[in-house]
N, C-alpha and C positions, 0 to 999 in steps of 0.2 A: 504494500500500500504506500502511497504516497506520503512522508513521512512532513511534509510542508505543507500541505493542502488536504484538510478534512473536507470531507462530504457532509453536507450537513440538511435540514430541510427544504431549503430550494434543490437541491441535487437529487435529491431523495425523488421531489415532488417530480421533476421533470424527467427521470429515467423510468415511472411508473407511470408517466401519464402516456409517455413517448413508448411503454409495452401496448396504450390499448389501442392504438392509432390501427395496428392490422386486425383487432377487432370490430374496428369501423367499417373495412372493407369487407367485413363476412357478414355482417348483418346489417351495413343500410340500408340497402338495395330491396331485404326480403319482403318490405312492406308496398313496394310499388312495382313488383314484378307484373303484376296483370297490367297495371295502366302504362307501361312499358310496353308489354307484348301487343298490348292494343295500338297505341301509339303505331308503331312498325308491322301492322297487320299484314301489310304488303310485300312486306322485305321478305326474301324467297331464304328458307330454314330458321325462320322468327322464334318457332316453338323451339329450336338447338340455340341457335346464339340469345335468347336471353338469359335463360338457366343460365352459362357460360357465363356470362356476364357476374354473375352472382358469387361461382364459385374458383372461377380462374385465378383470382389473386390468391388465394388458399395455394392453388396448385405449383403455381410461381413461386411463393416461399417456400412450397416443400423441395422444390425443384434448384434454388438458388441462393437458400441459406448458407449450406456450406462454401459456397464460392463466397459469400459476405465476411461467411468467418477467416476464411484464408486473406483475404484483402482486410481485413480490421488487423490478423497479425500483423500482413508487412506493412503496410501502411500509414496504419494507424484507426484508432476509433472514431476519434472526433470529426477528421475530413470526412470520414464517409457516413458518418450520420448529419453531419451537415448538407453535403452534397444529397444525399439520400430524400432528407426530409423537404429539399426544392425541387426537387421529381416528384416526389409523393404530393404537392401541392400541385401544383402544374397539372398533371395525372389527372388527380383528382377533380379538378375543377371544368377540363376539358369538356366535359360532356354536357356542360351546359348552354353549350354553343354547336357541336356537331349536328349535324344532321343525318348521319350514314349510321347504321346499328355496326356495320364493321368494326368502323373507327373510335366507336365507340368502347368494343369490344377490345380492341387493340389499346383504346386506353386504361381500360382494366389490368389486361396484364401488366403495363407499364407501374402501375400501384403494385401487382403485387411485386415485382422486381426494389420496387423502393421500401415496402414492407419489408423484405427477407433482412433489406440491412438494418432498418429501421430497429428489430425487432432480435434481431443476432447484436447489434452495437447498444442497445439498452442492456440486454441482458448481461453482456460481456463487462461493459462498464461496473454493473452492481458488484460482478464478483471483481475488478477491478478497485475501486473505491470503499467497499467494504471486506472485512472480515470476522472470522467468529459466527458469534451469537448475531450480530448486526447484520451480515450476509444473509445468516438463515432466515432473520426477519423479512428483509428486503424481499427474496423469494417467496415468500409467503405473502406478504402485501401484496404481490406481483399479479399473483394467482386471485387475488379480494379483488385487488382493483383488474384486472377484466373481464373477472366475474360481471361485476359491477355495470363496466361498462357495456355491458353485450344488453344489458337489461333497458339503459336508459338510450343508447344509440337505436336500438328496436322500437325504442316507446319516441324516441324524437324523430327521426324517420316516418315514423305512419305519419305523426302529427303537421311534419312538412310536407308531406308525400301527400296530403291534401288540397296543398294549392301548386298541383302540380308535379306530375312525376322526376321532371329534372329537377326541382330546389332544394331533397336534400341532399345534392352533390355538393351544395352550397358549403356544407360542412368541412369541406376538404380544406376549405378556405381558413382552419384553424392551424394548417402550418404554417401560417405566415405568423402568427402567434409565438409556437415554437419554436420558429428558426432562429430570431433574432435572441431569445432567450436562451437559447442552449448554445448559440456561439459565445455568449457571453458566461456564462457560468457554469459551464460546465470545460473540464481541462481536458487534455493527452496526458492519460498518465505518463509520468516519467520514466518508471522502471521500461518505457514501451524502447528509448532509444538505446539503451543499454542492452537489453535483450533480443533485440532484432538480428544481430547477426550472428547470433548459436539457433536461430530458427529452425534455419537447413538441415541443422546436423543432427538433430533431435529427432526420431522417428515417433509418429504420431501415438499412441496407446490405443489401439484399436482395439485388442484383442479385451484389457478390461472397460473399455466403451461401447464395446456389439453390443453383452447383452442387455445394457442400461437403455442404448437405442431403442432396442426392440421393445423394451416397455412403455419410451418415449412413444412409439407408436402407437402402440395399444392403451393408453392411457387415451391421447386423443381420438382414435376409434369409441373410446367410452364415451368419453366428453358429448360427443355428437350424437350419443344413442337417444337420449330422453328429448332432448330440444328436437329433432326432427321428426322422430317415433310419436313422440307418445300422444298427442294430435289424431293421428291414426288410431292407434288402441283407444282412447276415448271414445272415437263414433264409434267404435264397435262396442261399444258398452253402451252407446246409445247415452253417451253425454257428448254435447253437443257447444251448449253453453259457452260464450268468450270470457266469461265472470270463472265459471268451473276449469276452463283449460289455462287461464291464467294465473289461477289461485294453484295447479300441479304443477305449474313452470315456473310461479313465485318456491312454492317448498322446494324444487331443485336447486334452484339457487340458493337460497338459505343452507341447504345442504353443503354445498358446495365452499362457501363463504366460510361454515362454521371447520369443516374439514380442514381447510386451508389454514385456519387461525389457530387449530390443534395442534398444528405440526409444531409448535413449539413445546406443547406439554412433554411431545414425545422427547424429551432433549436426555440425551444416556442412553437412549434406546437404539439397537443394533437399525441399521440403515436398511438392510433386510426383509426385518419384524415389520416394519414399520410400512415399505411397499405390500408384504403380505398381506398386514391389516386392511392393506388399500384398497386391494385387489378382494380382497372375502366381502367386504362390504359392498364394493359394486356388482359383487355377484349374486350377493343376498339379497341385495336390491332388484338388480334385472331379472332373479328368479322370481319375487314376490310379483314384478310386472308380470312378465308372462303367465301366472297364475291369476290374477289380479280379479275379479268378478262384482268390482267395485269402485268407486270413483274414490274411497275414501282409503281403502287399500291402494290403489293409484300414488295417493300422495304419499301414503308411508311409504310404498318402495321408493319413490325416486327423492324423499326424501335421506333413505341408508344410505342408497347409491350415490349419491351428489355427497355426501360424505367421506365414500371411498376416494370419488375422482378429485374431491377437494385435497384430501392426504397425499397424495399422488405426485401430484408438478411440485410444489416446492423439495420433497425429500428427492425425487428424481435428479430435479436441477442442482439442488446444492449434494446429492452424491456424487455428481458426472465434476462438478467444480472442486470438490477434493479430489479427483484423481489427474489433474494437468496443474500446469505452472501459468505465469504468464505470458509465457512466449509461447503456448497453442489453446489460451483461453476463448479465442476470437471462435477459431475452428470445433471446439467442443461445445462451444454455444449456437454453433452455425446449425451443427449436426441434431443439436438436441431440437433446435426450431423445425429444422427442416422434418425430422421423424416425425413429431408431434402434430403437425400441419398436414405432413401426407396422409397420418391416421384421421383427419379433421375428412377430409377429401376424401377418403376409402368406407368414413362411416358407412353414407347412406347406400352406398354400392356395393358391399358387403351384405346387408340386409337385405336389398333386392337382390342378391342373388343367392341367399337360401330362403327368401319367399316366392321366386320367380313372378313379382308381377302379381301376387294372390293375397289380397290383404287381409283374408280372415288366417292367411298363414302367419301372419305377423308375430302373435303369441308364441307361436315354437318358435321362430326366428330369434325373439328376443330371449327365450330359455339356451338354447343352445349359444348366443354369445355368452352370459351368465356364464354357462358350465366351461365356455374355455378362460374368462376370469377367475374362474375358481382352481381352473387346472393350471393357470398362472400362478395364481398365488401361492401354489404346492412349490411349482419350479422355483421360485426363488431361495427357496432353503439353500438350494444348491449356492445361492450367493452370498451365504453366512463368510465363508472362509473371505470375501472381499472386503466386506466393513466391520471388522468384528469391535468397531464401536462406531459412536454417531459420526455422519458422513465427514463435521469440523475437523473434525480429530484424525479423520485418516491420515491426512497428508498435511505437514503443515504448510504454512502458506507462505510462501516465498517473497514476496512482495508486501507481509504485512507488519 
């Protein structure tokens, strides 16, 4: 750590606000998708390019984080979250002057190309700026606030999305906010010029980083199961209600929120245990949905399960961050985003394809993901011999 320059709560504030920014680009859009597809009723594959539209940038970050993280090692952080977040404004705002759904489209991806950094250079930074206890908090707030934000960018969204489907692109127009504020107070860590040139020499830790990835992914295949599903499993309960489907998508959240702010209590506890507990909870939960034959049972599962996936991202993120230095922290943040996004983007197309298209299949669909969370959380034993204490304390920190 920077041993001249603390992090303090402007730093704090603007590497947590700068994580929700690519959860803007996954859920503006959701509330104005029909007056979109209307809009371009004529543009020949309307029904393919606006979905796309929707989830392209997801696919981008999972596709270009790690090229983020490799360019924040050599390069540095700050240029490229600066540079980054005047794309991601630009991007963002474009579409409310195109006329072409292509171009439009094409400016989606371009957000998500500036998310991937956006979003690899916040995360990199916290475990840069912070260490310890401070770190694991950071992650943890991380995980609050874009909970948080996925809630109120949905609820501002519809509410723009009313005076018309382009105004709330309007929103993108908040990096001009961010840019001038993060060039100014936020730094290049130091240690970055120092350690830049043993980069090369250092071969990456793959081998103890696969398996954490993999769970990076399947955490974010969880993440996505309730917010897209359970809409569905309601009609088929024959609740229908915006009041009843919002009140099961408020307990997820809540779930998710209180998971995340747990992960502190967990503090002593093997890095492990702790994925395990993550993983038994979202399975108890998606097993309770798929069982569910109640609107009220509904909420208590997806309220275990939002528990589980809450526990999940911070212990994942601050164990993948005890296992590197800061000459390949960029790259180990790159990989955890990009995992985590791909599983965002795999959700719903893993569910259609073991419900094939059959929506009263949806129930066993959601049992059988459930049982491979479960059959997850068995495999991790196998990763006791990695953290045989909490993830801090693995490795110390080099930099702090």
């Amino acid at each position: 750590m920077n041993v001249e320059r603390q992090a303090r709560l402007p730093q704090s504030l603007l590497l947590l606000l700068g994580s929700c920014l690519p959860v803007l680009g996954a859920v503006l859009l959701a509330p104005i998708l029909p007056r979109m597809q209307e809009h371009f009723a004529d543009t020949p594959g309307v029904a393919v390019l606006v979905p796309i539209a929707l989830t392209l940038p997801a696919l981008m970050i999972a596709l270009l984080a790690p090229v983020a993280g490799i360019i924040a090692d050599r390069l540095g952080r700050k240029p490229l979250l600066i540079g980054a977040m005047l794309f991601y404004t630009v991007c963002g705002v474009l579409p409310l002057w195109l006329e072409s759904l292509q171009l439009i489209v094409i400016s989606r991806a371009g957000i998500g190309v500036a998310e991937a950094a956006i979003m690899t250079c916040c995360t990199t930074m916290m475990g840069d700026y912070y260490s310890g206890a401070r770190r694991e908090r950071m992650f943890a707030l991380q995980m609050v606030a874009t909970s948080l934000s996925a809630a109120i960018f949905i609820a501002v969204g519809g509410v723009l999305g009313e005076h018309g489907w382009r105004t709330p692109f309007a929103l993108y127009g908040l990096g001009l906010v961010f840019l001038p504020l993060m060039a100014w107070l936020l730094w290049e860590p130091r240690a970055h010029v120092a350690a830049a040139p043993a980069t090369a020499r250092q071969a990456f830790p793959w081998r103890p980083l696969a398996p954490l990835y993999a769970l990076a992914f399947l955490a974010g295949l969880s993440l996505f199961i309730v917010p897209v599903q359970v809409g569905y499993l309601l009609n088929l309960l024959h609740v229908q209600g915006s009041q009843q489907i919002g009140m099961t998508m408020g307990a997820s959240q809540f779930g998710v929120l209180v998971g995340a702010l747990s992960f502190r209590l967990f503090s002593g506890v093997p890095a492990y245990r702790q994925v395990l507990l993550a993983f038994v909870a979202a399975g108890i939960g998606g097993g309770l949905l798929a069982v569910a034959d109640s609107h009220g049972l509904v909420v208590i599962a997806v309220l275990i399960n939002g528990l589980g996936i809450g526990l999940m991202m911070p212990t994942l993120l601050t164990w993948i961050m005890a296992q590197i230095d800061f000459r390949q922290r960029g790259r180990a943040a790159g990989g955890f985003t990009a995992m985590f996004f791909a599983g965002e983007f795999a959700s719903p197309l893993v569910v259609l394809a073991i419900t094939g298209g059959v929506s009263s299949a949806l129930p066993a669909a959601l049992g059988i993901v459930a049982g491979l969370q479960l059959l997850v959380a068995l495999a991790c034993i196998r990763l006791r011999g990695r953290a045989a204490v909490f993830p801090s304390a693995v490795v110390a920190d080099p930099d702090s």
